[in-house]
N, C-alpha and C positions, 0 to 999 in steps of 0.2 A: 982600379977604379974605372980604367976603360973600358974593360970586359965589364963591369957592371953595368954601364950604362948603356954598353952595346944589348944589351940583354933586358937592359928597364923600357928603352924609350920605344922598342916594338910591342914591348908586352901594352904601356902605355896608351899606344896607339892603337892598337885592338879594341883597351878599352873603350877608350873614348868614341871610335867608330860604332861598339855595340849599341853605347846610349845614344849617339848623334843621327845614327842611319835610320832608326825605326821612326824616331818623332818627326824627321821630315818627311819621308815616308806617308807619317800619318796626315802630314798636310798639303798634298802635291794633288789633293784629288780625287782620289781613287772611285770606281764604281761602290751605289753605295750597298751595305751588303745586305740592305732588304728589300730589294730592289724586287716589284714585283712582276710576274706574265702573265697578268690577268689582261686580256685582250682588249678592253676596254680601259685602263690604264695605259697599256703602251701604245694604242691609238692618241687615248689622250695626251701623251708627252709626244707624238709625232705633232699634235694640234697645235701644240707648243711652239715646237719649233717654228715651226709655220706660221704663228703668229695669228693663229685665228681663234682669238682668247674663248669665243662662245661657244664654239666646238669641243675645245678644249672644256670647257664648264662641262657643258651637257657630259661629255665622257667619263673624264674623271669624275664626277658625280654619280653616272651609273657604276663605275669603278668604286665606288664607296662600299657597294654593298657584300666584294669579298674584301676590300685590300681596307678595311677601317679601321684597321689598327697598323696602319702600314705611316709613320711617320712623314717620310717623305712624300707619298700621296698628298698628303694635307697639307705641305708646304708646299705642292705643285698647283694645287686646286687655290689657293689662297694667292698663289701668283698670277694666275689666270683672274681672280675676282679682284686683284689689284690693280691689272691693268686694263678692266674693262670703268673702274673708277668705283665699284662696289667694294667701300674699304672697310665698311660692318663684316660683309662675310670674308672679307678677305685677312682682317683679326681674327676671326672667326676660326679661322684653319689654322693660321699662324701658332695660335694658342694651343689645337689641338694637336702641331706637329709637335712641338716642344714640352708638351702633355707626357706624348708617347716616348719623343726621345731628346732630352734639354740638351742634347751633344749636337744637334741638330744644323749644323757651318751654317746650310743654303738658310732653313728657317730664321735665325737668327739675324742671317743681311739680311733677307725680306722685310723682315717686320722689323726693323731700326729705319727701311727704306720708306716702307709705310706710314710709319711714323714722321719722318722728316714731311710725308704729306700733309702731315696734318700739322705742323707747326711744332710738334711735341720731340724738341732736343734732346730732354734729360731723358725719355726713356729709351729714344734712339742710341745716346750714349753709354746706357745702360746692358743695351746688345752689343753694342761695340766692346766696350769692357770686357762682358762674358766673353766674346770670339775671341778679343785678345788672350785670356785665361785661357781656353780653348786650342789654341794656336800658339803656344807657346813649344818650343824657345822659336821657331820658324815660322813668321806670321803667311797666315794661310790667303788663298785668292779671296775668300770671302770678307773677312780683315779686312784685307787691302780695299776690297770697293767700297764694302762699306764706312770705311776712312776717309776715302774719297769726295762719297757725295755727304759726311758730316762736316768735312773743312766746307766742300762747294756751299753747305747750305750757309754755315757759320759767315762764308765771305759774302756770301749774298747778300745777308741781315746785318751785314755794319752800314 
């Protein structure tokens, strides 16, 4: 019976590493894989960083006219119109990230974030949901924030 188990709980353990390693894996991060080098895109994610939202518009918006079916683009563009307070066009994109790809982590915090702007919970928790689904069994950094600021808001409105 010893040898049997000496022999079950590695095999075991293999298994369970095969399923356990890849799905956190899938939620640690990673570069995403449509990530585009159109020149005008990665100017505009440096605009980003930098925090100079209108720069960031202007670019990634001439970046639209290779990277338009580049999901991510349109959730970088819709983050940049969210936080110049243009939340039409900044829906706008959100929609068309999640158009292109509904797996979309960063799109789906955005737009639950956006939404908490406008007062509108249930559809914010509605994104939240999905990431949870999304993020499953290992809830992802996107999850987590957007967990975050829906408790923050729910505390706010008691």
């Amino acid at each position: 019976m010893q040898k049997i188990l000496k022999l079950l709980i590695p095999a075991l353990l293999a298994v369970v590493g095969l399923v356990l390693v890849p799905a956190a894996m899938a939620n640690m991060g990673a570069e995403e894989a449509n990530e585009s080098i159109d020149p005008d895109y990665v100017a505009g994610k440096k605009a980003l960083e930098s925090q100079d939202w209108k720069k960031a518009i202007e670019l990634l918006s001439k970046a639209m006219k290779t990277v338009s079916n580049n999901s991510e683009a349109h959730n970088l563009l819709g983050y940049a119109y969210r936080k110049t307070g243009n939340l039409e066009a900044s829906f706008a994109q959100y929609d068309q990230a999640l158009k292109l790809d509904p797996a979309n982590r960063h799109a789906h915090e955005y737009i639950g974030e956006a939404y908490l702007l406008t007062n509108n919970l249930p559809k914010a928790e509605q994104h939240l949901a999905e990431l949870q689904r999304l993020c499953s069994p290992i809830p992802c950094e996107e999850y987590k924030e957007l967990k975050l600021a829906v408790d923050a808001f729910r505390k706010a409105k008691k």
